[in-house]
C-alpha positions in Angstrom: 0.0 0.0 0.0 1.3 3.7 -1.2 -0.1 6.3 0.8 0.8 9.8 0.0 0.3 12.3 2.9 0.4 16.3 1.8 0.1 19.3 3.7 1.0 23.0 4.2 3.5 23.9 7.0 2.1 22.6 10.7 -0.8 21.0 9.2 -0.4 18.1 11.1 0.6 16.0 8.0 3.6 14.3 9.6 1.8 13.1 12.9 -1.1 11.8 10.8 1.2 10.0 8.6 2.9 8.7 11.7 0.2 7.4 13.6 -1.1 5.5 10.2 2.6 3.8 10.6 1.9 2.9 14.3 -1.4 1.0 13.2 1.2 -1.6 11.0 3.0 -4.4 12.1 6.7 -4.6 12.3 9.1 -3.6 11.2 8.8 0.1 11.0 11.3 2.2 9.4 11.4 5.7 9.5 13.8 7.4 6.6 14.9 10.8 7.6 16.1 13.1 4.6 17.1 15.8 6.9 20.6 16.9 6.1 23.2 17.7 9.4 24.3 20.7 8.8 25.6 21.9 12.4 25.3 21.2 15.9 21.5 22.7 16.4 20.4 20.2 13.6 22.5 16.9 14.9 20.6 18.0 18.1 17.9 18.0 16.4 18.4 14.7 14.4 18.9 13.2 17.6 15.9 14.0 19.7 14.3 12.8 16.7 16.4 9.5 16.6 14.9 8.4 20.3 11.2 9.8 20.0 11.1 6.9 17.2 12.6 4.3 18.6 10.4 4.4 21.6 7.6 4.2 18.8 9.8 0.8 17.5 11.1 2.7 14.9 14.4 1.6 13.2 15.7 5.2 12.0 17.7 5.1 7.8 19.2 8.5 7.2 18.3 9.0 3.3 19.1 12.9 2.6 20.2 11.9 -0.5 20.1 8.8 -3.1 17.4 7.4 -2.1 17.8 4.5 -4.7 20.4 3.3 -2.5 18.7 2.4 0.3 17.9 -1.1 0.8 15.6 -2.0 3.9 16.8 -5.1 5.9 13.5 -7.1 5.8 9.7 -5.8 4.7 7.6 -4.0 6.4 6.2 -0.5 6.5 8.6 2.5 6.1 7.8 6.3 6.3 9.4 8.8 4.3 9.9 12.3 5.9 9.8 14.3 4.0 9.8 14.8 0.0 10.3 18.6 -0.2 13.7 18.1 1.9 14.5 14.8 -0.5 13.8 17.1 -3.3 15.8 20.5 -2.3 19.0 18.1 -1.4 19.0 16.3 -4.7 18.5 19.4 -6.5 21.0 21.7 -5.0 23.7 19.6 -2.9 26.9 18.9 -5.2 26.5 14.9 -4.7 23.0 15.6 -5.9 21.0 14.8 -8.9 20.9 18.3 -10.0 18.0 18.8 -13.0 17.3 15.3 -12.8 16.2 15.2 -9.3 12.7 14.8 -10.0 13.4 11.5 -11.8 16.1 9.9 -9.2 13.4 10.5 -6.8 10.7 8.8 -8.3 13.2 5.5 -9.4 14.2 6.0 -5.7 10.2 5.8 -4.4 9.8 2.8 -7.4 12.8 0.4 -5.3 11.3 1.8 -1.8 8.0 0.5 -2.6 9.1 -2.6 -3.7 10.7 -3.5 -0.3 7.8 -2.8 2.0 4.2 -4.0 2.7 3.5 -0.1 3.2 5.0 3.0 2.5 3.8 6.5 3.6 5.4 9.4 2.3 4.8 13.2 3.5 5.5 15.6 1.1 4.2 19.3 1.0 2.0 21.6 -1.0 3.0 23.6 -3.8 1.6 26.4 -5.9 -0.9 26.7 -2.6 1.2 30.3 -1.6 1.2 32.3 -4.6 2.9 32.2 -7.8 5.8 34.9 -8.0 9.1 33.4 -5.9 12.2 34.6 -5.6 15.1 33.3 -6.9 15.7 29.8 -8.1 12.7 28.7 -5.8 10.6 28.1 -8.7 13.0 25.6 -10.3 12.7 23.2 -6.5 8.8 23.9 -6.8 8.2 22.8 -10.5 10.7 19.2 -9.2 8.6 18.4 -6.0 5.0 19.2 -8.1 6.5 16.6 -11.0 7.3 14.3 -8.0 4.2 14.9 -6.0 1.5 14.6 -9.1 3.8 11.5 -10.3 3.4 9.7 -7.0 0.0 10.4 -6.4 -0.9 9.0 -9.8 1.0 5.5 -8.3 -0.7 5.9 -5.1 -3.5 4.1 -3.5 -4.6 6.5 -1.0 -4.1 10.3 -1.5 -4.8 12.3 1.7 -4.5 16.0 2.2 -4.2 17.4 6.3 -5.1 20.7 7.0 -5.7 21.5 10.2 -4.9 18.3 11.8 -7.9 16.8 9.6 -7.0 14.6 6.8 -9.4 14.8 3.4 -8.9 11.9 1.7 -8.6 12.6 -2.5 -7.6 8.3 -3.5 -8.5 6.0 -1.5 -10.3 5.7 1.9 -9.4 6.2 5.6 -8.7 3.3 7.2 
């Protein structure tokens, strides 16, 4: 099962998609695409690190190449986040660079082969106007191909806003 979990900033999109995580069996892997860049985010990173493994999650930092990671046994695995997975293939050296968008979704193609369920979170895009600065409209244009690509393989779509999740593909389980 591919379940694809969007939402604006604090929307509650990443605590929905982890308690539908909680209500699987084990294993549960939680792939973290959050790049360390100092002290405040290993910190950060770590705090993160024990809140899941109380929860019985088994942590896999991905912040880049995703189609490298290989899951020890199947189960269900939740990807947080896409718009981080996105930005560090984009714009980090080691990174994909213009064909971000594609690594991404062969990476989500060998991911979803190796679980019983996969949950990803990505965010909204377009939803905050339409002049950006910068190169931000080259990262939003890769994480919409990615987003509308995914949700096209998905089999549930949800959408949280407000802590309340509108389901678009699929049903709430």
């Amino acid at each position: 099962m591919l379940t694809l979990v969007l939402g604006g900033a604090a929307s509650g999109k990443s605590e929905y998609a982890e308690a539908l995580v909680l209500h699987s069996a084990l294993p549960r892997y939680y792939l973290a695409t959050m790049q360390v860049w100092d002290a405040e985010c290993a910190a950060r990173v770590e705090k993160h690190r024990k809140m899941r493994a109380a929860k019985q999650f088994k942590t896999i930092e991905c912040p880049l190449h995703l189609e490298t990671v290989h899951l020890p046994r199947r189960g269900t695995a939740l990807l947080e986040d896409l718009g981080n997975l996105t930005a560090n293939e984009l714009y980090d050296p080691a990174g994909a660079g213009d064909a971000a968008a594609e690594r991404i979704l062969q990476g989500l193609d060998a991911l979803a082969a190796q679980c019983e369920n996969l949950v990803i979170v990505s965010n909204e895009v377009f939803s905050g106007g339409a002049d950006y600065a910068g190169d931000t409209d080259r990262y939003l244009l890769a994480l919409a191909q990615v987003n509308n690509a995914l949700a096209a393989r998905a089999d549930a779509v949800v959408r949280v806003m407000c802590g309340v999740p509108v389901y678009y593909k699929g049903v709430e389980k």
